[in-house]
C-alpha positions in Angstrom: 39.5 68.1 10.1 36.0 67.3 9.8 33.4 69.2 7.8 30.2 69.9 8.5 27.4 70.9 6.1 25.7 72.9 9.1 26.0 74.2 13.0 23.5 74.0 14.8 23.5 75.9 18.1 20.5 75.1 20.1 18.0 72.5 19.9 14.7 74.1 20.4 12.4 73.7 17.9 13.7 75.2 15.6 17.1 73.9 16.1 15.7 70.2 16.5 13.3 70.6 13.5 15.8 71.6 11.1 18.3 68.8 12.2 16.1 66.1 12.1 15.0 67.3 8.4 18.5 67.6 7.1 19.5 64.1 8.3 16.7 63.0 6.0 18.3 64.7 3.2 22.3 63.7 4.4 23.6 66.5 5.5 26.5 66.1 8.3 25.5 68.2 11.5 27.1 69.7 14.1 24.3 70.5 17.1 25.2 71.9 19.9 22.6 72.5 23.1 23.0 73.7 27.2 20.3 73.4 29.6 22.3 76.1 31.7 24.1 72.8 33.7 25.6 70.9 31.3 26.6 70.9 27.0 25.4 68.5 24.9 26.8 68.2 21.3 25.2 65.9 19.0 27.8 65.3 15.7 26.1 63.1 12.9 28.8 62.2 10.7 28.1 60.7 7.0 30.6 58.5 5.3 29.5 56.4 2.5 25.7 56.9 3.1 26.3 55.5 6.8 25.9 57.7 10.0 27.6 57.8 13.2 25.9 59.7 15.6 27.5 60.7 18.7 26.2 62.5 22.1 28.4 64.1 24.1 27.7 66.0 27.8 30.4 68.4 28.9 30.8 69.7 32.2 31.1 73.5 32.8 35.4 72.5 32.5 34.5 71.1 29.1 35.5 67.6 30.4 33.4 65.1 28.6 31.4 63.0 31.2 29.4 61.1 29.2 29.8 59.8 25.2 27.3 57.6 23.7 27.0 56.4 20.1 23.7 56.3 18.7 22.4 54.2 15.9 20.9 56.1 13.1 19.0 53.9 10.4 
């Protein structure tokens, strides 16, 4: 199972503000975010001082149509 240090549900800005500050600080993050269409969940995963950020978009079936790993340096 993987932990998280926080959920994040939405990514206004609030939601976006405090994720990008606890990223700076290590924290692994669970985000998740609809625009009404689609969900997007962002996971940044920390193992060993090295993120692996993925973006996911759901469909309203919760079928993943997109996945793309992002780069965090």
């Amino acid at each position: 199972m993987k932990k998280y240090d926080y959920l994040i549900v939405g990514a206004g800005l609030f939601g976006a503000v405090f994720a990008h500050e606890m990223t700076k600080e290590g924290s692994a993050l669970y985000v998740c975010h609809s625009d009404g269409e689609f969900l997007y969940v962002i996971e940044d995963i920390y193992h060993n001082k090295i993120c692996n950020t993925v973006l996911r978009k759901y469909d309203k079936n919760m079928k993943v149509i997109k996945e793309i790993n992002l780069d965090s340096d």
